[in-house]
C-alpha positions as CSV (number, residue, x, y, z in Angstrom):
1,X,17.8,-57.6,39.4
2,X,19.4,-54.6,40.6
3,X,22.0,-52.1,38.9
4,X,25.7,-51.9,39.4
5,X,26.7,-48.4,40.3
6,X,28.6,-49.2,37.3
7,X,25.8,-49.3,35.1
8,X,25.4,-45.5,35.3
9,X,27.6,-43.5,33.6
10,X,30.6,-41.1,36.3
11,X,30.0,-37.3,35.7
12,X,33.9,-37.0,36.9
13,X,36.7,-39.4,36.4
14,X,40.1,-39.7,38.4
15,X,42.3,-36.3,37.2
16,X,39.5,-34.1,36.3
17,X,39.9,-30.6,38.2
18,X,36.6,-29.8,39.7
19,X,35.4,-27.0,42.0
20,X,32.6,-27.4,45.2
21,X,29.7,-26.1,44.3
22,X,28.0,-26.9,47.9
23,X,27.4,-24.8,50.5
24,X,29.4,-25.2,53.2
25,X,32.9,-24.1,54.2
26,X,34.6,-26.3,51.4
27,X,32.5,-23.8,48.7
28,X,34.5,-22.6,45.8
29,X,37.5,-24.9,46.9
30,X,39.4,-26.5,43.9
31,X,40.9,-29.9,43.8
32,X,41.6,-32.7,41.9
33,X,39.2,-36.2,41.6
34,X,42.0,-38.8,43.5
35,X,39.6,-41.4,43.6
36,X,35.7,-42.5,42.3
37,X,33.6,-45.0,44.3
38,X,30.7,-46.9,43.8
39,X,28.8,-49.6,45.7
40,X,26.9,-52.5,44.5
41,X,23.3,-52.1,44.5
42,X,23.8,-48.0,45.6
43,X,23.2,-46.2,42.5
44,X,25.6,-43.1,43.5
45,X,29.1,-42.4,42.6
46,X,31.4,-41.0,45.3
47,X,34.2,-39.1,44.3
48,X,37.6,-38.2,46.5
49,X,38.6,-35.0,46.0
50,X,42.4,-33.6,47.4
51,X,42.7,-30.0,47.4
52,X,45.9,-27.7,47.1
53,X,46.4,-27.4,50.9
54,X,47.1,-31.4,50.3
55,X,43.7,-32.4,52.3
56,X,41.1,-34.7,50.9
57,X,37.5,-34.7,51.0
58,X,34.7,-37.2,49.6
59,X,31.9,-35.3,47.7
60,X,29.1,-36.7,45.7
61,X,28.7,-35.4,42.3
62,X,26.0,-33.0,42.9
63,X,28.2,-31.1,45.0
64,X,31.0,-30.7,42.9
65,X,31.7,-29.4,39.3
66,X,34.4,-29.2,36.8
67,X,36.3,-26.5,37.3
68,X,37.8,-24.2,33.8
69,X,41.5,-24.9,34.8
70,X,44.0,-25.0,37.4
71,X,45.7,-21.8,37.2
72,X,41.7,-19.8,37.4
């Protein structure tokens, strides 16, 4: 029988302030998790992340990482 994403535990939840750890243009950006998505059967957590500038992005949770606080 296969998992719910839900099974697995979320490395962010909505509110946590997290930084992109990536490469890529969005690297070292800091935002807030908006939103956290699963699918059934998908073992991955997406998680919506809007940044200062008011912009969101989606980002899976290898590519982000909480960041220390909002004013760093």
């Amino acid at each position: 029988m296969p998992r719910e994403p839900f099974d697995r535990p979320q490395k962010f939840r909505v509110g946590d302030y997290v930084i992109v750890v990536n490469p890529g243009a969005d690297k070292g950006k800091r935002g807030t998790v908006v939103h956290v998505s699963g699918h059934p059967g998908d073992f991955v957590y997406r998680y919506d992340v809007r940044f200062a500038d008011g912009t969101s992005k989606r980002f899976f949770g290898f590519e982000i990482d909480l960041a220390l606080s909002q004013s760093a």
